[in-house]
C-alpha positions in Angstrom: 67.8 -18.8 -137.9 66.3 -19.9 -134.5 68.3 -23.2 -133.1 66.3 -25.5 -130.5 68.5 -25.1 -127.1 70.8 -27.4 -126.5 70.2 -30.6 -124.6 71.9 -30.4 -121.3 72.6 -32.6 -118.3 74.7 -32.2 -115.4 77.2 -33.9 -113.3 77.5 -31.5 -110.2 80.5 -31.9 -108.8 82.2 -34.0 -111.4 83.3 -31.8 -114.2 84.4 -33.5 -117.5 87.5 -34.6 -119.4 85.6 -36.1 -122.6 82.6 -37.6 -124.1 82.2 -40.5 -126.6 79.2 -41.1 -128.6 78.3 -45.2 -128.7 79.3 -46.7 -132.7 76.7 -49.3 -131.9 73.4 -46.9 -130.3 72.5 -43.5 -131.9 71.5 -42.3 -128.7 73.7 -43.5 -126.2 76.8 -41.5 -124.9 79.6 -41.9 -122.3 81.3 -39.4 -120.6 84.1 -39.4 -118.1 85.0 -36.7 -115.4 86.7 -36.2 -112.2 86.2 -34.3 -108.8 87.8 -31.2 -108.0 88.7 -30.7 -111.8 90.9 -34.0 -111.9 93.9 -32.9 -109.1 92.1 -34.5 -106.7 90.0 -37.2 -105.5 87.6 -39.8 -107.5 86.1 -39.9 -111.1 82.7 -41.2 -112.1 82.1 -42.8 -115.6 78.7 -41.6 -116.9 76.1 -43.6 -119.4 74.2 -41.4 -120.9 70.9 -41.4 -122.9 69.4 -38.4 -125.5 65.4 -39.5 -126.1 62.4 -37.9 -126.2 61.7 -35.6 -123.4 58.8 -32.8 -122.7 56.8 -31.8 -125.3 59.0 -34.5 -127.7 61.8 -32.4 -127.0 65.1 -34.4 -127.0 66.5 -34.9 -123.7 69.2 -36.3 -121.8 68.7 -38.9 -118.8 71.3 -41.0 -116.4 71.3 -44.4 -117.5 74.1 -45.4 -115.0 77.5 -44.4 -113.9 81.0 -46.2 -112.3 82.9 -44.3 -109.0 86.3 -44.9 -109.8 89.5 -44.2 -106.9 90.8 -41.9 -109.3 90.2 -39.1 -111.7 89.0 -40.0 -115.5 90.1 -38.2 -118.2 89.1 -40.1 -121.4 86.6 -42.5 -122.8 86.3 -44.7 -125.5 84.2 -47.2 -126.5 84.9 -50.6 -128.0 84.5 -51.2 -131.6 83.5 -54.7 -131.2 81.3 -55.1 -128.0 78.4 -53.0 -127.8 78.5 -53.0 -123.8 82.0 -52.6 -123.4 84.0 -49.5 -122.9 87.2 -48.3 -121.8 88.1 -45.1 -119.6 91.6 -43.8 -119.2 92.9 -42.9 -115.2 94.8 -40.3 -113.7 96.6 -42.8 -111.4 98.3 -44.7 -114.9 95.4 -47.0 -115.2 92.8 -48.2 -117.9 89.6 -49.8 -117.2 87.4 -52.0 -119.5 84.3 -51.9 -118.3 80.7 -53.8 -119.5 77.2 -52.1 -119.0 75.8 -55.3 -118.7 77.7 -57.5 -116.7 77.2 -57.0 -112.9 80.6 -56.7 -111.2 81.0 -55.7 -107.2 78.5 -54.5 -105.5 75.7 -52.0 -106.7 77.2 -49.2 -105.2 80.8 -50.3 -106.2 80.2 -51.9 -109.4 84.0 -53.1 -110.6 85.2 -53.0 -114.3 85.7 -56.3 -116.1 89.4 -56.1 -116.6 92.1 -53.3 -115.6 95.6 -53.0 -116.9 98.2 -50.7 -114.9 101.3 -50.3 -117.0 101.9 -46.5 -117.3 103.9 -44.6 -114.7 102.1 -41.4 -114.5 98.7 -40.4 -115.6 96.9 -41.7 -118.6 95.4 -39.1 -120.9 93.8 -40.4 -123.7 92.2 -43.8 -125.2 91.4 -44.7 -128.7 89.4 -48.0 -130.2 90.8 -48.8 -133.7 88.0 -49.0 -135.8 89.6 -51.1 -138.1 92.2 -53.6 -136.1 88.8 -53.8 -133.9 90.3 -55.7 -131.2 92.9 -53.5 -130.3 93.2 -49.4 -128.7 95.6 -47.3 -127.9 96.5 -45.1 -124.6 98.7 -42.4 -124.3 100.3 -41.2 -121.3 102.1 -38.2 -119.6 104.8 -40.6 -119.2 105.9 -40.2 -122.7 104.7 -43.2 -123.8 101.8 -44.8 -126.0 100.6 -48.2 -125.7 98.8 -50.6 -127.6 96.4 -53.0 -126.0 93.7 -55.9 -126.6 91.0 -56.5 -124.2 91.7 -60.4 -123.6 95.6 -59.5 -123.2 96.8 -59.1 -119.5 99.5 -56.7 -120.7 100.1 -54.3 -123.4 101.3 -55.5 -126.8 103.7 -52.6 -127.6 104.8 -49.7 -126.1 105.7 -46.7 -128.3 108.4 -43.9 -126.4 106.5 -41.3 -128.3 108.0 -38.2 -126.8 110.4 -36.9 -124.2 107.3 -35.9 -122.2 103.7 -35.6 -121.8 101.7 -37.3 -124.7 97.7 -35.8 -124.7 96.6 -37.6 -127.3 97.2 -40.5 -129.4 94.9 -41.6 -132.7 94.2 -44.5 -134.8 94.8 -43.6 -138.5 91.2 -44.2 -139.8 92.4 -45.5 -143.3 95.7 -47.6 -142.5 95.3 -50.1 -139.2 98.9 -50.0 -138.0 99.5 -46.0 -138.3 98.9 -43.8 -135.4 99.3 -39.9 -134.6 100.4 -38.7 -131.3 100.7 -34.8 -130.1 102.6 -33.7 -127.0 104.2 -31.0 -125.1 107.3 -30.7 -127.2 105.2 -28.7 -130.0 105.0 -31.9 -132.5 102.9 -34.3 -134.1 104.5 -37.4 -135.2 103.2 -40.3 -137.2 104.4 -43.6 -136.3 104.1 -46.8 -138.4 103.0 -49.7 -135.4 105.4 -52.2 -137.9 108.4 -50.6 -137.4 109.1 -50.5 -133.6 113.0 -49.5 -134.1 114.7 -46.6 -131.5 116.1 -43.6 -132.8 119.9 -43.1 -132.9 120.6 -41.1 -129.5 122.0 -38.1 -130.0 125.3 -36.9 -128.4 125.2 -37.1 -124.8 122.0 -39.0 -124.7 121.8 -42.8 -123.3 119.3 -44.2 -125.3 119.6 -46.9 -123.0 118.0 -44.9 -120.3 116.0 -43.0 -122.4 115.0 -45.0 -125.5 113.0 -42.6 -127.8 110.7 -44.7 -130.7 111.3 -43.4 -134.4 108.7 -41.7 -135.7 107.9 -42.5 -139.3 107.3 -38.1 -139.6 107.8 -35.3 -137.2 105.6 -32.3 -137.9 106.8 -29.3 -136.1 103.3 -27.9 -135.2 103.6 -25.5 -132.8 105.8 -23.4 -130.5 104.2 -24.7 -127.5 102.4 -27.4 -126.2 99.8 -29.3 -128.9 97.3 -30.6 -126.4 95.0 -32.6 -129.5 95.1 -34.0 -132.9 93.1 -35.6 -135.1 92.3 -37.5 -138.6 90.7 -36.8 -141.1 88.4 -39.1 -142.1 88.1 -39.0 -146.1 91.5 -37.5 -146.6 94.0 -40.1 -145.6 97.2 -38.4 -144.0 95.6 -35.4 -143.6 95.4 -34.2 -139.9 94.2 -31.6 -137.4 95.8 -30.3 -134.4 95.7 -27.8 -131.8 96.8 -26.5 -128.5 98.1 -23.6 -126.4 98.9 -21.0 -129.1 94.7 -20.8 -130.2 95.2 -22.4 -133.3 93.7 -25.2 -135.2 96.4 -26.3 -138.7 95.4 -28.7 -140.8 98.4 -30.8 -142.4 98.8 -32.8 -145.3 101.5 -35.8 -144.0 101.3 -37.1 -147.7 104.9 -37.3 -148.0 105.4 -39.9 -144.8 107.0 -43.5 -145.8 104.9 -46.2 -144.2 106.1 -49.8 -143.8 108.5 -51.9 -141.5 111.3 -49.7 -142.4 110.0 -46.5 -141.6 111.7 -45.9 -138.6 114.7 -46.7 -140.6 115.0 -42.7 -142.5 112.2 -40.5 -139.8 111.4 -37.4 -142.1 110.4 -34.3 -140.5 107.4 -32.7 -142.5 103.9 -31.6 -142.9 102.5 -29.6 -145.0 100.4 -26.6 -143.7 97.2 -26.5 -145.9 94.6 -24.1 -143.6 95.2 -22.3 -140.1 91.7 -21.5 -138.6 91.8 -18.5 -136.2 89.3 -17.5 -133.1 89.6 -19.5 -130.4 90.6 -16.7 -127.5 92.3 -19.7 -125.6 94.0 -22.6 -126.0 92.2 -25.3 -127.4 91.9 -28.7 -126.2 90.1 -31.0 -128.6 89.8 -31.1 -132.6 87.5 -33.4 -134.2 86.7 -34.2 -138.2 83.4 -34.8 -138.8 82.6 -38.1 -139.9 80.3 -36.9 -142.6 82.2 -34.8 -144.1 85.8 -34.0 -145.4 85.7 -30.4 -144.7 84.2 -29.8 -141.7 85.7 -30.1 -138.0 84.9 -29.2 -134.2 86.5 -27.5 -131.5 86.4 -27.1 -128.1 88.3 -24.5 -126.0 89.6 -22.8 -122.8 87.2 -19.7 -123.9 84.8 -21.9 -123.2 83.2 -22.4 -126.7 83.0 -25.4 -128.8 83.3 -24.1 -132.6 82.8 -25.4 -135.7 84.7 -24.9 -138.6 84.8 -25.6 -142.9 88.0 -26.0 -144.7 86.7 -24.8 -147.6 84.4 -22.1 -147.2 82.9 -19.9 -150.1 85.0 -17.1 -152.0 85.1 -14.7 -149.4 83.5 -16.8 -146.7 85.0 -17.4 -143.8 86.6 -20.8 -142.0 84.1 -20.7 -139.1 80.4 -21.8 -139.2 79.1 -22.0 -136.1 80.1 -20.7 -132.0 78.0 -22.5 -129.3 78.7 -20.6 -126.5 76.6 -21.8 -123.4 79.2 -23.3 -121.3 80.6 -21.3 -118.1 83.7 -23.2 -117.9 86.2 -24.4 -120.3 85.2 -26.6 -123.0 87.4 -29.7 -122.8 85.7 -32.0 -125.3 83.4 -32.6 -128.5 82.0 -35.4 -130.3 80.4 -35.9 -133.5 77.3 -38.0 -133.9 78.1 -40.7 -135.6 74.8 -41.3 -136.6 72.7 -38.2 -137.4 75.2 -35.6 -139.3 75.7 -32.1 -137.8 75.0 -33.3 -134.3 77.7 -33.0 -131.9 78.0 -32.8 -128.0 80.6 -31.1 -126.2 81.1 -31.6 -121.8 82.5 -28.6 -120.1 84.5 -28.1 -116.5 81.2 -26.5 -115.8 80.0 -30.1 -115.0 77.4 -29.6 -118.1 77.2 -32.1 -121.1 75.4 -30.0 -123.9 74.2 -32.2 -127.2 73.4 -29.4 -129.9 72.9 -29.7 -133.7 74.6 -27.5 -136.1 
């Protein structure tokens, strides 16, 4: 079947990190990149608009954008504040910023509030959309944080992992769980009530390198897990992905929530479905929020993929390869509002909204 082109608009000279669809606006997206692929130089934080263009073709148009001093590499917007928005730095910084409210100059506009807690650079941001006033960041200092907009400093800091931490995720069903991926090959669920260390191991200080106890430890991957995700009907069951081309989908069902969680750390995870084509590593999976099955992908092969969990007898896992890009595909996001729509931003400086 014929598929209208994508809608496409370009950044030259900033290529992306990720893109966020607005939970207030059906039509209004962010998108943060970075000069010179993010080792260098300044990022720019992108509001962006899909209307009617040519011929009542849809179309994306600049609404505005934020320089900032240094690179961005995520984006999320709040859950509580229509205008508001928060972007995640390569220098250890987050910024809140508000589309309305006129800080700086025009051609410095400043963000609202900016918190600088992390030692190295921060690589991901996520609004609970349940605790509404609260998000998370995740760092390559090993750490995950929890913030509130109207707090000067963080509320609690999680030593997630011994090193880099790509990405850390609100559960969508239970407000105080999150899911964090990282270099070391795991995925670990960790319940935000039970903020107790794990014992050190012989020959470790814990004192010097304090390590928080995860409530489960899923041994995903040989190498490095660069994204996870949840899924949105299925509660504790997860997506994740990374350098060896895979997607898995877990089932965590067997994880003990509660304040004592940290107290017995299980390691676990149940491998339900392992969806196979990416030629590259991947570097985002998200669930559709429509429905349970289905999820996205974007990659280093420079496609953005989408995929069932339950196809037909004798169908297959994949559905759908939009393959425009030049560059790698770095991120994907799912319409909140109209199902099967998703956009996906590219190193190729191009943000392509598509539908399915």
């Amino acid at each position: 079947m014929n598929r209208p082109p994508p809608a496409v608009f370009e950044t030259p000279g900033f290529p992306h990190y990720g893109v966020a669809w607005s939970p207030f606006h059906s039509n209004r997206i962010a998108l943060a990149s970075s000069a010179n692929y993010g080792l260098v130089g300044n990022g720019r934080l992108h509001l962006v608009s899909l209307g009617p263009g040519p011929g009542g073709v849809p179309a994306l148009s600049l609404d505005k954008f934020y320089e900032t001093q240094d690179g961005l590499y995520d984006v999320a917007w709040s859950e509580i504040h229509e205008n508001q928005l928060v972007s995640a730095s390569g220098d250890g910084s987050l910024k809140l910023w508000d589309i309305m409210i006129k800080v700086g100059t025009r051609r410095s506009e400043l963000p609202i509030r900016a918190w600088h807690e992390h030692t190295r650079e921060v690589f991901s941001v996520d609004w609970s959309n349940i605790n509404k006033d609260q998000f998370i960041s995740s760092s390559w200092d090993g750490t995950v944080k929890l913030w509130t907009p109207d707090q000067p400093r963080s509320i609690t800091t999680i030593h997630a992992h011994p090193s880099c931490v790509y990405q850390a995720m609100f559960s969508p069903h239970q407000p105080d769980v999150i899911a964090t991926c990282s270099t070391d090959g795991t995925v670990k669920i960790f319940d935000l009530r039970a903020p107790a260390y794990t014992p050190a191991a012989p020959g470790v200080n814990n004192f010097t390198a304090p390590l928080t106890a995860a409530a489960l430890t899923v041994p995903a991957a040989g190498t490095e897990v660069l994204t996870v995700d949840w899924n949105k009907y299925r509660p504790f069951v997860l997506a994740s992905a990374g350098v060896d081309k895979a997607i898995k989908v877990w089932d965590c069902r067997m994880v003990k929530l509660g304040p004592d969680a940290a107290q017995n750390p299980a390691v676990g995870g149940a491998c339900e479905a392992q969806l196979m084509g990416h030629e590259l590593a991947v570097r985002k999976v998200q669930w559709s929020p429509h429905r349970a099955d289905m999820l996205a992908s974007a990659g280093y092969d420079m496609t953005c993929r989408v995929w069932t969990t339950t196809p037909p007898l004798g169908g297959k896992h994949l559905l759908y390869i939009h393959d425009p890009h030049t560059e790698f595909v770095v991120g994907c996001d799912w319409s909140l509002y109209e199902e099967g729509v998703l956009a996906s931003c590219s190193w190729d400086c191009r943000l392509n909204v598509f539908r399915v």
